[in-house]
C-alpha positions, 0 to 999 in steps of 0.5 A: 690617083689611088687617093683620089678614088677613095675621096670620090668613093667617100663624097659618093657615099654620102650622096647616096646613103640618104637616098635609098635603103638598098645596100651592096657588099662585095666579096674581094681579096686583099690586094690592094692595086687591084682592088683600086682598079676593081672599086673604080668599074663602080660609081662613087657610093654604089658600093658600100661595104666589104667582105674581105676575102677569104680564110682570113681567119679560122677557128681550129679542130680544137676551137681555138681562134688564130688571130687574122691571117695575112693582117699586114694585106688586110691592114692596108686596104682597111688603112687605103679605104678607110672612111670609103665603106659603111662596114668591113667584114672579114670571111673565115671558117671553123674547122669541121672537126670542132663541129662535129666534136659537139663541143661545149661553144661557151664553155670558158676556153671559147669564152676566151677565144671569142673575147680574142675575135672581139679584141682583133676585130676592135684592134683592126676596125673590123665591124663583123665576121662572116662565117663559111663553112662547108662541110665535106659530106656530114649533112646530118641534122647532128652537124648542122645543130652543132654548127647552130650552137657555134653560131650562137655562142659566137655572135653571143660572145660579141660586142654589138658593134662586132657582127657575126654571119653566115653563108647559107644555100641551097644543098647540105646542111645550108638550106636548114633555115628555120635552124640557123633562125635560132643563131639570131645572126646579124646576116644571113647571105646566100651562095649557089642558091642564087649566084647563077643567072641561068635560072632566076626563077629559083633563086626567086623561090630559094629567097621566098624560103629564106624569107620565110624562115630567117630574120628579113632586116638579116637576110643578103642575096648573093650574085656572082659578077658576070666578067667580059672575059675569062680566064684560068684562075676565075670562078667560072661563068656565072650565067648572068643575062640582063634580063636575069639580073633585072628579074632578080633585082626587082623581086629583092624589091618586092621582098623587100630584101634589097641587099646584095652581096657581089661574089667577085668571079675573078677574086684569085685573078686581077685585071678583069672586068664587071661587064657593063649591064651587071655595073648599071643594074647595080647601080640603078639597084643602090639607086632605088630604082628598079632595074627594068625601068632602064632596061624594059625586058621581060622576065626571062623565063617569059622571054624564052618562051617566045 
């Protein structure tokens, strides 16, 4: 069965490609049942690429770069899925200390340390790094001009099969967009600033600011998935309504940004479902269609209003 599923996904795939330019990415662990059980909620082809989550790799309050953690889990989803999505991403992080240490980012020593992020990713079939970084309470300008440099060495240092990218959103030091522009990252992907459902208006807003500041062809929107159901270990509830998710999808249209990057609610817990409206919005989204032509809700905020 498991084997079947990757060969549906990958003749999906190949349908689909062709047939629109919107892209969807999901952020999920390493464990490959579930992950088989996950891909197969969605159709052949609506998903297409992957951020292998999460700490998969980080660079030290020294700056030193230890290889991919649990590489043996990552190998074998990589192996499991291979041919099945367009790209492959790892989620990672860097120490706060280096950060904040001003460091020199291309000095010989990160050379060396981003030449081993290159090796490993050339060695694993990895096609990018997505950097998320959070730091605990510096939110000053200093840190985020710092953790721009870092950026900008890394993704200098890659070849250019290898992207580098960051999470960016709408509190701390994340929502200096104009900054990171400067980092000429390969995406640029949103988190709290649009994952929720309950207000799409402003994550409507948040994305006009990104557009405005970032590269467009760089810029993802993230969406936490709504579940059927909940339990301990899950992210929370994320909001979604059908009429929120049509509201937002169409406008990534409209924006002409149509990629979205699903946080997966039940990463740390398996055997929990995507509900059925967040799966055909999705899919219809991949499909280049818009949303409300299947499901003829208005935006929600007009709904509330009646």
């Amino acid at each position: 069965m498991k084997a079947s599923l990757a060969v549906a996904l990958t003749v999906g795939a190949a349908h689909t490609a062709s047939a629109t330019n919107a892209s969807v990415r999901v952020y999920t662990n390493t464990n490959l049942d579930d992950n088989h059980r996950f891909f197969g909620q969605f159709a052949p082809g609506v998903i297409d690429s992957v951020y292998w989550c999460c700490i998969q790799y980080q660079f030290t309050d020294k700056g030193a770069f230890g290889g991919l953690r649990r590489s043996e889990d990552l190998q074998a989803n990589l192996d499991a899925f291979r041919g099945v999505f367009k790209q492959n991403w790892v989620v990672g992080t860097v120490d706060e200390a280096f950060i904040k240490s001003a460091a020199a980012f291309d000095s010989d020593f990160m050379k060396e340390q981003f030449a081993s992020a290159a090796a490993a990713a050339q060695q694993h079939g990895i096609d990018g790094y997505l950097v998320d970084f959070e730091p605990k309470d510096d939110y000053s300008e200093a840190m985020s001009h710092n953790y721009m440099l870092f950026l900008k060495a890394f993704k200098s240092a890659m070849p250019a099969n290898v992207g580098v990218g960051m999470n960016v959103a709408g509190w701390g030091i994340l929502n200096r967009f104009e900054e990171y522009a400067a980092a000429n990252l390969t995406v640029y992907t949103s988190m709290s600033n649009t994952y929720f459902g309950n207000h799409p208006s402003r994550s409507i807003a948040s994305l006009k600011e990104e557009v405005a500041a970032l590269p467009k062809e760089a810029i993802r929107v993230g969406i936490g998935s709504e579940l059927t159901s909940y339990t301990s270990g899950t992210q929370g509830d994320y909001k979604w309504t059908a009429p929120a998710l049509t509201e937002v999808l169409n406008a990534l249209w409209d924006l002409d940004i149509p990629r979205v990057d699903v946080w997966r609610a039940d990463i740390d817990v398996a055997h929990l479902n995507i509900t059925a409206f967040m799966i055909d919005g999705l899919t219809a989204f991949k499909n280049g269609k818009q949303y409300g032509a299947f499901l003829p809700w208005p935006p929600i905020e007009q709904a509330n209003a009646h």
